[in-house]
C-alpha positions in Angstrom: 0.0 0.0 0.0 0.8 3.3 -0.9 1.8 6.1 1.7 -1.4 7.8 0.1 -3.4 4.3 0.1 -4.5 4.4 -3.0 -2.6 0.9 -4.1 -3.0 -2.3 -2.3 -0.5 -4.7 -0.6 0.7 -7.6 -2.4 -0.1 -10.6 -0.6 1.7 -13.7 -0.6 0.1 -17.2 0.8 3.8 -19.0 1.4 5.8 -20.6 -0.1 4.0 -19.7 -3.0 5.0 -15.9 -5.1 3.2 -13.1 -4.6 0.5 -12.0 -7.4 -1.5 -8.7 -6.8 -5.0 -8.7 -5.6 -6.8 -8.7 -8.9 -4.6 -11.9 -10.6 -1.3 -12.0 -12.4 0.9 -14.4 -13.8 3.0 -16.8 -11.2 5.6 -19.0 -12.4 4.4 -19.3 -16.2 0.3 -20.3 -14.8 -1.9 -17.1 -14.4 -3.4 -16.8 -10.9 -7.2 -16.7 -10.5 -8.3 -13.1 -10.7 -11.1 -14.0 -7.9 -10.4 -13.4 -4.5 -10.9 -16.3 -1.8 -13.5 -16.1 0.5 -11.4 -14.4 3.4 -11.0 -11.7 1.1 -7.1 -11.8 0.9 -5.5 -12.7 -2.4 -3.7 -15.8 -2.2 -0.8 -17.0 -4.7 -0.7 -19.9 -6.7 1.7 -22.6 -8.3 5.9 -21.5 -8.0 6.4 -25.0 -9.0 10.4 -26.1 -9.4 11.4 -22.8 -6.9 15.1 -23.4 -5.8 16.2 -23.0 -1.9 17.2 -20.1 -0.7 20.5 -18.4 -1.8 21.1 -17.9 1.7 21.7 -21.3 2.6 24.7 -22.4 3.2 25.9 -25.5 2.0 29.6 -25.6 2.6 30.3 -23.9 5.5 31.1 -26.9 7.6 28.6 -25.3 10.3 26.8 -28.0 13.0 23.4 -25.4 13.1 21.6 -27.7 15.4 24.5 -27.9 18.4 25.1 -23.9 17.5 21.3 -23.3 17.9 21.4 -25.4 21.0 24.1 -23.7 22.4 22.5 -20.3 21.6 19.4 -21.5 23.0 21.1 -22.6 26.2 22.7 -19.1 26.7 19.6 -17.3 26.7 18.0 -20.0 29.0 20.2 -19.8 31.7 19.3 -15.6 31.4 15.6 -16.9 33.2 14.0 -14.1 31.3 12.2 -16.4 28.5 9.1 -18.6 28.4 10.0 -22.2 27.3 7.7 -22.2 24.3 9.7 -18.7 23.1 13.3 -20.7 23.2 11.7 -24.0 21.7 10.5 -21.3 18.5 14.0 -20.3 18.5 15.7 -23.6 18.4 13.2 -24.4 15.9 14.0 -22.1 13.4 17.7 -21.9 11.7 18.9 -18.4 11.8 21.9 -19.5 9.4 19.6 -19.5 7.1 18.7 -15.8 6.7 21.9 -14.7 6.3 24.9 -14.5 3.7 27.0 -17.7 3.9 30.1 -15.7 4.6 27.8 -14.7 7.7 26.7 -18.3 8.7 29.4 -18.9 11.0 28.5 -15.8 13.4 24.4 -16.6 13.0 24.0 -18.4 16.3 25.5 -15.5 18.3 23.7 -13.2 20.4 24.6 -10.2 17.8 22.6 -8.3 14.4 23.9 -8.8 11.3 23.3 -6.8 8.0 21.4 -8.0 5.7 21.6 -5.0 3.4 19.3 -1.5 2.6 20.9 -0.8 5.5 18.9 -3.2 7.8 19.8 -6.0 10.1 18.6 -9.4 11.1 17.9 -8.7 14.9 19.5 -10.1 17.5 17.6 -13.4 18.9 17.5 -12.1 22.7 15.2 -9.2 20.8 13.3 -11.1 19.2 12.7 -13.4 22.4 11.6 -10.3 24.4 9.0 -9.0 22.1 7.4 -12.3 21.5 8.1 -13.3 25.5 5.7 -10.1 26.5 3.4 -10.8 24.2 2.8 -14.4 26.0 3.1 -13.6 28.9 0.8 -10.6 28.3 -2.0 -12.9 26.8 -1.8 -15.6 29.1 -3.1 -17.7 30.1 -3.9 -18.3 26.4 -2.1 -20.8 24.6 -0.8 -19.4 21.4 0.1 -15.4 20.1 -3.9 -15.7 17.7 -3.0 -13.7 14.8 -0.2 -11.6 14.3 0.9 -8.6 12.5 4.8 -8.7 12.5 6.3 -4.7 10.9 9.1 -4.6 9.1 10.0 -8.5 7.6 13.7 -7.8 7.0 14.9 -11.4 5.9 12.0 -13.1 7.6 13.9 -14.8 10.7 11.5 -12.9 12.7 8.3 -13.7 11.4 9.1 -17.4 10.7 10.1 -17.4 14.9 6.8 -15.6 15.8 4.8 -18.3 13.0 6.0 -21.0 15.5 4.3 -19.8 18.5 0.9 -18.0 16.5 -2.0 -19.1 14.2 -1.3 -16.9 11.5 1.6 -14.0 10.8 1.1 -11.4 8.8 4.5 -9.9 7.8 4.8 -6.5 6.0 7.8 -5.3 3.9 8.1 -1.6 2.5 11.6 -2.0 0.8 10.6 -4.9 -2.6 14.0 -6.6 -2.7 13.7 -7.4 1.4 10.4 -8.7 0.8 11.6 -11.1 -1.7 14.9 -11.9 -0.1 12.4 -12.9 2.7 10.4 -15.0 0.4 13.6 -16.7 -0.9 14.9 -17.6 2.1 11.4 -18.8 3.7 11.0 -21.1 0.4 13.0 -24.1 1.9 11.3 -24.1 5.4 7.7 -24.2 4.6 5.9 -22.3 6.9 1.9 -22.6 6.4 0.9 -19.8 8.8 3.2 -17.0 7.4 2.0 -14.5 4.8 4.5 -12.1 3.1 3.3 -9.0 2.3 4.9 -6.3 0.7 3.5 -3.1 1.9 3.7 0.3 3.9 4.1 -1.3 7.7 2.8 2.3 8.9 -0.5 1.4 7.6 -0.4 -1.5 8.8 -2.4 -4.4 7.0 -5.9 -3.9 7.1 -7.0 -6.8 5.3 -5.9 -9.1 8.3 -7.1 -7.3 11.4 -8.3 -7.2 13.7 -4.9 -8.7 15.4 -3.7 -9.9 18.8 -0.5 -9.3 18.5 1.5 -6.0 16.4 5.2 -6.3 16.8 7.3 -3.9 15.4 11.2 -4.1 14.4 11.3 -0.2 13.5 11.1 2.8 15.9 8.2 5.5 15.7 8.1 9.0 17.7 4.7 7.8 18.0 2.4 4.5 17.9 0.5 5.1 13.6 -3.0 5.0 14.5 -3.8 2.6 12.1 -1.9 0.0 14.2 -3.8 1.1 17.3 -7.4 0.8 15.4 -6.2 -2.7 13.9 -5.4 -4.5 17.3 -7.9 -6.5 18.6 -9.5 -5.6 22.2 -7.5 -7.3 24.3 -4.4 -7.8 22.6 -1.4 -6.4 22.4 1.1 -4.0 20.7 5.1 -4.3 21.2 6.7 -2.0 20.0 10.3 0.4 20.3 8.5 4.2 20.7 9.8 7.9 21.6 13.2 9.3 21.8 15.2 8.3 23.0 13.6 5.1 22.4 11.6 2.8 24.7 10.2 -0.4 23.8 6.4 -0.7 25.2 3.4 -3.1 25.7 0.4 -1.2 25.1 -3.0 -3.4 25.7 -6.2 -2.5 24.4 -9.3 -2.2 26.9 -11.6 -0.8 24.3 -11.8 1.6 21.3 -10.1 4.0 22.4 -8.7 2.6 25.6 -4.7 1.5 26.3 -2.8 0.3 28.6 0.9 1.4 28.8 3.3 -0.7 30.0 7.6 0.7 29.4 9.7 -2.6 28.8 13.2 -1.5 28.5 15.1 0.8 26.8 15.8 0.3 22.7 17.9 1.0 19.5 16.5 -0.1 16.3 16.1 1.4 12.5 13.2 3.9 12.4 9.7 3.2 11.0 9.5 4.9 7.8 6.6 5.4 5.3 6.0 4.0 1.5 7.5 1.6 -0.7 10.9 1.4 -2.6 
């Protein structure tokens, strides 16, 4: 979507590629121009799709005993719910970055991924998706999620593990599609790429449980705040200097503030590129 929201998101059903709302051509087969009956466009076909370039295949690396041993680290913190560490042992980080990066991927650290962006560190991650459990408990499960700002997915596909559905929105194109490249090999059911102006949000999918962003904004975009469900919750770095906070929805109108801890990420800019 456009900053003036006059064009909309792209959606994209994984693993499949992204076609616009009113049909286009995937893979050599032409999509149905008719939308499904939850009104979001879904993609079809990307038959014979390759893994991800981001793989790496010769870099000698053990990723399950490094992801164990990352895991571990942050365990021994105390800070993280159980079901937040299993997501991240889950998912191989190695795997959204350059090869010549693969070797650092299991430390605690961000690393660039380009535009100049970075694939968060996994202790951040952990604390935006640990306050949103533990802020919805005692429910089972993160509902539906919109995740702002994809990056190269690592995010999103740790979130997908612990929600029923992810939303995932990407202003800058080739981010979105590095995200789709390197999400191909894992095949993640519940994850939908969409590339899109995260200040608007996502309409289409709303109303959410959970909004987590991975920019900074002087101020919450009200169209996040009119897309969260009553009763769920928004995580997100605000202010400057910068704080990350919970904010929960009584009503309409109605938040609850909560300050989590101090923060440094990229900030939150509008429209596509």
């Amino acid at each position: 979507m456009s900053a003036g929201g006059k064009t909309a998101p792209r959606f994209v059903h994984w693993p499949a590629r992204a076609v616009a709302q009113t049909g286009g051509t995937v893979a050599g087969r032409v999509a149905s121009p008719s939308p499904p009956a939850d009104g979001v466009a879904r993609a079809r076909g990307a038959a014979g799709a390759g893994p991800s370039r981001c793989v790496p295949h010769s870099s000698g690396l053990d990723s399950e005993a490094a992801r164990r041993g990352m895991v571990d680290k942050l365990r021994q913190t105390g800070l993280f719910d159980e079901r937040v560490l299993q997501a991240l042992q889950d998912v191989p980080r190695h795997h959204f970055v350059e090869p010549a990066l693969a070797a650092q991927a299991y430390l605690d650290n961000a690393l660039p991924i380009g535009f100049e962006q970075t694939i968060s560190k996994p202790s951040v991650v952990a604390r935006g998706l640990d306050a949103a459990l533990k802020a919805l408990a005692p429910r089972p499960n993160l509902g539906k999620v919109l995740d702002i700002g994809t990056g190269c997915g690592y995010a999103a596909a740790v979130a997908a593990r612990l929600a029923v559905e992810v939303y995932s929105i990407e202003r800058i194109r080739a981010l979105h599609e590095l995200a789709r490249n390197n999400l191909r090999a894992l095949r993640v059911p519940n994850l939908r790429l969409i590339f899109g102006d995260g200040m608007l949000g996502c309409a289409a999918g709303a109303p959410y449980d959970v909004i987590l962003s991975a920019a900074a904004a002087p101020a919450v975009p009200q169209a996040w705040l009119d897309q969260l469900a009553v009763g769920g919750v928004l995580i997100a770095p605000i202010g400057q200097p910068q704080q990350l906070s919970l904010y929960r929805k009584r009503a309409g109108t109605k938040f609850d503030v909560q300050p989590l801890e101090g923060a440094r990420f990229v900030p939150l800019k509008s429209g596509l590129t």
